[in-house]
C-alpha positions in Angstrom: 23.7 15.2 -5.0 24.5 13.3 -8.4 25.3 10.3 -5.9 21.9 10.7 -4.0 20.6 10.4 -6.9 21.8 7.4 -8.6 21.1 5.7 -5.1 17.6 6.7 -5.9 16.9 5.6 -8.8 19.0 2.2 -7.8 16.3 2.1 -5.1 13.5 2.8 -7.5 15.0 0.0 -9.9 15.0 -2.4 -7.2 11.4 -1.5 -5.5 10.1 -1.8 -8.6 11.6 -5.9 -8.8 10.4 -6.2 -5.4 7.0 -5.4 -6.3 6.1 -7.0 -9.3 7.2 -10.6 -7.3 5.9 -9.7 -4.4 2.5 -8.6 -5.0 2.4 -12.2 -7.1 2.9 -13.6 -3.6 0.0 -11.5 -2.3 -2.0 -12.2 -5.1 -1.8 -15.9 -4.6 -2.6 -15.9 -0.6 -5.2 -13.1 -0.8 -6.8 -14.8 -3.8 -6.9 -18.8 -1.7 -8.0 -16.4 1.7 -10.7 -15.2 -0.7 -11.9 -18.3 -1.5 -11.4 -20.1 1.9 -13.0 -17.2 3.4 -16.0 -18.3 0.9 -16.0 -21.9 1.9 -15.7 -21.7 5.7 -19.2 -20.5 7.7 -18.6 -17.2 9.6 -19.7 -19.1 13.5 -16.5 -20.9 12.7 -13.1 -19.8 14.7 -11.3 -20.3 11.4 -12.9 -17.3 9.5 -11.8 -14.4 11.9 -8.4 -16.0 11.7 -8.3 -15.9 7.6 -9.7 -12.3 8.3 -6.6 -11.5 10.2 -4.5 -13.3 7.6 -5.8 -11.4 4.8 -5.6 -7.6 6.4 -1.8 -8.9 7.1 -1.4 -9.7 3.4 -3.3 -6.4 2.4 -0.4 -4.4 4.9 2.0 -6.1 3.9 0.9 -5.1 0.1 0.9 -1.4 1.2 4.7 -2.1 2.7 6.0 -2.2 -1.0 3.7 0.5 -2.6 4.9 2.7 0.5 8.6 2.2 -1.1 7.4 2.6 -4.6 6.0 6.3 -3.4 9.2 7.3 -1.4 11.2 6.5 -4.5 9.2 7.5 -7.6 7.1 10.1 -6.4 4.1 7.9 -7.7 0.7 9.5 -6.9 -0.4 9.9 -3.0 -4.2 8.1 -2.7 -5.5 11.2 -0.5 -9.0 10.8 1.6 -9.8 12.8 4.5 -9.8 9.9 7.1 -10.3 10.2 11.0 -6.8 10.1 12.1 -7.2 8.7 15.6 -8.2 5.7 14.3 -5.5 5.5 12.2 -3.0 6.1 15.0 -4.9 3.6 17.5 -4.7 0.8 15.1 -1.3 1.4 14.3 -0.5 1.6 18.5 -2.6 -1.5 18.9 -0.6 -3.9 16.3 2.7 -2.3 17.5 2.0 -3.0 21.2 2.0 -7.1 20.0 6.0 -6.3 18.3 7.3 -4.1 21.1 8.9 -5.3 23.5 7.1 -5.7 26.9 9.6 -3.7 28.6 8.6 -0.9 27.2 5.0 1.0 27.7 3.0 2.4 24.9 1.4 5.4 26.7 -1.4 7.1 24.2 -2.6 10.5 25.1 -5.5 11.3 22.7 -7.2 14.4 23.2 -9.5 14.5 19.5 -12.2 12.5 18.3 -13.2 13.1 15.0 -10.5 15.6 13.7 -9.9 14.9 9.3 -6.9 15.3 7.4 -6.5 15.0 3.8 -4.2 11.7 3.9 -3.2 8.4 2.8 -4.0 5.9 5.7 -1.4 3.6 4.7 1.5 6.5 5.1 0.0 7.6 8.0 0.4 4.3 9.9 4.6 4.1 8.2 5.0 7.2 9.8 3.6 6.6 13.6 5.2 2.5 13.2 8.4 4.1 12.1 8.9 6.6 14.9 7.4 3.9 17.6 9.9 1.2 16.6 13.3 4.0 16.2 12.0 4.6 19.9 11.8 1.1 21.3 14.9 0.2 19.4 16.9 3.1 21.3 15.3 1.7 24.5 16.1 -1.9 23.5 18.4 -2.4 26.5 17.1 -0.2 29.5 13.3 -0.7 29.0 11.4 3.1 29.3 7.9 4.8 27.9 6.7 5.6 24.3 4.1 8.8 24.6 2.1 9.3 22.0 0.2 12.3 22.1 -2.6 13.4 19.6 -4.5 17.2 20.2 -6.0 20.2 18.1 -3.8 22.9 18.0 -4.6 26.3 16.0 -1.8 28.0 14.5 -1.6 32.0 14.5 0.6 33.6 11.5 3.1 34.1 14.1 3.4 30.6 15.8 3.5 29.4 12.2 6.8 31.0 12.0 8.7 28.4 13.9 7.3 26.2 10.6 7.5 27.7 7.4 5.8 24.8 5.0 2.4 25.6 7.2 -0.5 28.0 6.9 -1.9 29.5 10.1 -5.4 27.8 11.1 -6.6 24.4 12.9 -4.1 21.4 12.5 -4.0 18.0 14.5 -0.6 17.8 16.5 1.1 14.6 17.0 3.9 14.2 19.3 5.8 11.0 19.9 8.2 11.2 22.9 10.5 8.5 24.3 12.5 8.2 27.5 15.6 6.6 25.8 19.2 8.1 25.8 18.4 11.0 23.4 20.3 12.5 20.1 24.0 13.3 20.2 23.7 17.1 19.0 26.1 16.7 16.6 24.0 14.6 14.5 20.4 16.1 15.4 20.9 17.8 11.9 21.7 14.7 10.3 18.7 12.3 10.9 16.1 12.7 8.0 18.6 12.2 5.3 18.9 9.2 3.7 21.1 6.5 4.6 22.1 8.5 7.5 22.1 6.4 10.4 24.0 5.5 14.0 22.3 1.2 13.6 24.6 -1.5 13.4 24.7 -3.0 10.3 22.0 -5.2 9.6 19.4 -3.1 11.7 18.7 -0.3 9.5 18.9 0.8 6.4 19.3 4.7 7.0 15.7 4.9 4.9 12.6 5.3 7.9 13.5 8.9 9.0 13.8 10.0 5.0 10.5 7.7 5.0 8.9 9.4 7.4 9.9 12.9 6.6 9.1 12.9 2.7 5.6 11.7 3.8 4.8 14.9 6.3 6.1 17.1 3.5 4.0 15.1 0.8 0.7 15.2 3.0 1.9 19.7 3.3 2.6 18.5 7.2 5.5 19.7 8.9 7.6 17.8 11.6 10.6 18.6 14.2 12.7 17.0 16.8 14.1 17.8 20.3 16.1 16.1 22.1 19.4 16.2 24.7 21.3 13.2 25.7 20.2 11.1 28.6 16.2 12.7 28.6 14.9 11.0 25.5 14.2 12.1 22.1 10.7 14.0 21.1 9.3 14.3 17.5 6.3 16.4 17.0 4.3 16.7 13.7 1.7 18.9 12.0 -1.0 17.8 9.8 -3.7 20.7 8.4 -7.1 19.7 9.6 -9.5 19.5 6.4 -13.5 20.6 6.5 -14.1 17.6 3.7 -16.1 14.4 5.7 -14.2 11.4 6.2 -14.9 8.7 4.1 -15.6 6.1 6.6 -15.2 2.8 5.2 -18.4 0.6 5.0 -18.2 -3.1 4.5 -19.8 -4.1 1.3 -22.2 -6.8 1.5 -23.2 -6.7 -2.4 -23.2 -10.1 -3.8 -20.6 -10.6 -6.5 -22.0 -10.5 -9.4 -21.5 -13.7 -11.8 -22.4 -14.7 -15.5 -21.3 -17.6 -18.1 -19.4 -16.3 -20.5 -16.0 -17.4 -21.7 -12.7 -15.9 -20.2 -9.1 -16.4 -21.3 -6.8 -15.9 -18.3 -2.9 -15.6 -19.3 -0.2 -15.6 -16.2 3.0 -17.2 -15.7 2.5 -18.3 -12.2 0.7 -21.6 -12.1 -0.5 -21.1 -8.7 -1.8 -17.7 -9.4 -3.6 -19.8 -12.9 -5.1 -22.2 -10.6 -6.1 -19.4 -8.2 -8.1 -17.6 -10.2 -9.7 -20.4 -12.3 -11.3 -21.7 -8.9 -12.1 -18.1 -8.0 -14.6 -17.5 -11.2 -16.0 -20.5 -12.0 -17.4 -19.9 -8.8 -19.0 -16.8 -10.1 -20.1 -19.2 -13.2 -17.6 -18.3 -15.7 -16.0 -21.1 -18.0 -12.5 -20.2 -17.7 -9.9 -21.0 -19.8 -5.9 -20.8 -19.2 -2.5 -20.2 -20.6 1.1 -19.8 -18.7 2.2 -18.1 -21.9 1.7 -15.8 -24.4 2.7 -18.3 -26.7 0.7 -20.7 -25.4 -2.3 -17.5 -25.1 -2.3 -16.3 -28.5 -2.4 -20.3 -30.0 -5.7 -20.9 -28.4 -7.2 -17.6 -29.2 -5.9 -18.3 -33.1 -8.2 -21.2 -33.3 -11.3 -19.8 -32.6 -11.2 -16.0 -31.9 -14.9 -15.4 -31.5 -14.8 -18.6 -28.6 -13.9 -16.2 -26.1 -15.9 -13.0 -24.6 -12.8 -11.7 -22.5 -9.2 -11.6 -22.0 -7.1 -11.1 -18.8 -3.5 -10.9 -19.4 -0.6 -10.4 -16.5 1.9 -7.5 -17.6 4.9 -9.4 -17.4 6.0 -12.3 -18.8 8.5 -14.2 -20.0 9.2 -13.5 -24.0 6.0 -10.8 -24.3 4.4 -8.0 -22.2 0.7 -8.5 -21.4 0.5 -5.1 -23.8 2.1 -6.4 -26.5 0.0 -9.5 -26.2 -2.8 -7.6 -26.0 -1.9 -6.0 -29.3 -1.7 -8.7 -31.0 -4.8 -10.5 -29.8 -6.8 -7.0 -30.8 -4.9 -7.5 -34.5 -6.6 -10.9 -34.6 -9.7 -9.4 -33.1 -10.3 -6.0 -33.2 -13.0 -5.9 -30.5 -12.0 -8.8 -27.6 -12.0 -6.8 -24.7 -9.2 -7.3 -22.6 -7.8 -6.9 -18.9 -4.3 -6.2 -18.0 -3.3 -7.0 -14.4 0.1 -5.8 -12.9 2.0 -5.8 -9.3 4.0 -3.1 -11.1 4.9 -1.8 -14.2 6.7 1.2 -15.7 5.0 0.0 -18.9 1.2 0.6 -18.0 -1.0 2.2 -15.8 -4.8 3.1 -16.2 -3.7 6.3 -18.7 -1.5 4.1 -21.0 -4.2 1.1 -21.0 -6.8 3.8 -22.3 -4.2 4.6 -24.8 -4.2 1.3 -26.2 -7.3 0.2 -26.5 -8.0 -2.0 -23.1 -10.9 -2.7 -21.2 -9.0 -1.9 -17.9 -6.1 -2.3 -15.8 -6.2 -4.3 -12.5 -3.4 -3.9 -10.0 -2.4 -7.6 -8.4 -3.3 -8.6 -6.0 -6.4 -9.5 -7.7 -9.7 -8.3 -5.5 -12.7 -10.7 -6.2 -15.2 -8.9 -5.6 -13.8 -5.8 -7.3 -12.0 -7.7 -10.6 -15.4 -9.7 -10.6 -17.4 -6.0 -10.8 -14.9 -4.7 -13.6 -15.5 -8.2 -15.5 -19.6 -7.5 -15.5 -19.5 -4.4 -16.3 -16.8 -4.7 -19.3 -19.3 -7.6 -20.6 -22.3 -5.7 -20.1 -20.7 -2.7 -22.0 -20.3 -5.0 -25.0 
């Protein structure tokens, strides 16, 4: 147990590396889609190709916060969503990474069923148990069935599953027609690092993944299987009476002004990024690839600037501590801090100490460009 644990937090330690670089990445290709996506007319081939790009990015984004939960227990973004169309976009962007060799055969027997979910975990769990599948019929070729139906549960069928109440769930099977689970190791599967890959093809982590997630979103799941007639897995998830939260594509304009803005980060692209990206909005922007560099400009002429936005790490100072000592020289500069990840801060802590608001990277136009105008419009 005390080694589970240290591998854990080694885990945690390391996700939380991985993010803070990554989502920098992110922020610099979803910030130059952004503006490309600006520049280019929507008759043009080019824009439903950025689109793609950017909801790539945006998964790709989710990949790392998906870690980030498994291994700190951060906090689960529950909707109620519809979950069939969280399960047919996930079957529809696995069928272009599995092998043609092997058939993706949905059977989808409700429409507008809710659970209380995080659409992003969701997908993990249907792209995890899809790709174990096609992995274990890499060589002979065979069917993935994915079966989706209503199901109520009487107090005495709920006995098989003990983590669930009796009443109306959504039921989610996903069989294969691969060699199957030795029995010896059936028992084995959902812990972590546990697995029968050579090295190099898994990590031991997308079964504990996947299992921590059901439990998380008060689901249960099971497997059968027997050697030679594949492998089954079959999931619960408690059908919720709250409406889904269907998501509507905003077509607000985003909203602008003129004021002065001091914009601290130590990547240079992400700088040049986000320069471009408000004085579009008519901002007069002003930059600094230190804090050093930060608090010398806003020294000279404190009352020259109507906003700061501050990354949270950096070389020599924390955007917080930054932030602290720009508030020393002026107690009322309202001021931004913008993170891929941070033990440091989070939207509790920046209340705390006094910020205007906390921004995760990568940095949303539209909604950063909201935050902005309403922060100035406060003051």
């Amino acid at each position: 147990k005390l080694q589970q644990a240290q591998k854990m937090e080694s885990i945690g330690t390391l996700a939380g590396g991985i993010a803070h670089d990554f989502n920098n990445i992110m922020a610099i290709i979803v910030g130059n889609i952004e503006l490309a996506l600006d520049d280019v007319p929507k008759w043009n081939s080019a824009y439903s190709s950025l689109e793609e790009i950017k909801k790539a990015s945006l998964r790709a984004k989710n990949i790392v916060k998906q870690l980030l939960s498994f291994s700190r227990k951060t906090d689960q973004e529950m909707q109620p969503i519809q979950i069939v169309s969280v399960i047919k976009d996930a079957l529809k962007f696995l069928r272009s990474t599995i092998p043609t060799t092997i058939d993706i055969v949905p059977d989808i027997c409700v429409t507008d069923e809710t659970i209380l979910a995080d659409p992003t975990q969701i997908n993990q769990i249907i792209m995890n148990l899809c790709i174990n599948a096609s992995q274990a019929m890499e060589q002979t070729g065979g069917d993935i069935n994915v079966t989706v139906a209503k199901v109520i549960l009487e107090n005495n069928s709920a006995k098989e599953y003990p983590d669930l109440k009796s009443g109306d769930h959504v039921k989610i099977i996903v069989s294969d027609t691969g060699p199957g689970i030795d029995p010896e190791i059936i028992d084995q599967i959902f812990d972590p690092y546990f697995t029968t890959k050579d090295v190099g093809k898994g990590s031991g982590m997308g079964l504990a993944v996947v299992h921590g997630i059901v439990k998380n979103h008060n689901g249960a799941i099971s497997v059968n299987s027997r050697l030679g007639k594949g492998t089954k897995f079959i999931i619960f998830f408690p059908i919720t009476t709250e409406k889904s939260m269907v998501e509507r594509k905003t077509t607000k304009d985003i909203p602008g002004g003129n004021e002065t803005i001091l914009f601290v980060d130590d990547e240079i692209s992400i700088v040049k990024m986000v320069k471009r990206m408000f004085e579009r909005f008519g901002y007069k922007i002003e930059t600094a690839t230190t804090p050093e560099e930060a608090l010398g400009k806003f020294s000279l002429n404190p009352d020259h600037f109507d906003l700061v936005i501050t990354d949270m790490t950096m070389p020599q100072m924390t955007g917080v501590k930054l932030s602290e000592k720009l508030m020393d020289i002026r107690k009322d500069i309202p001021i931004i801090v913008c993170t891929g990840h941070s033990t440091l801060v989070d939207e509790e802590k920046a209340k705390e100490l006094g910020l205007a608001a906390y921004v995760m990277k990568p940095i949303n136009m539209q909604e950063t460009a909201q935050t902005i105008r309403k922060i100035l419009d406060k003051k």
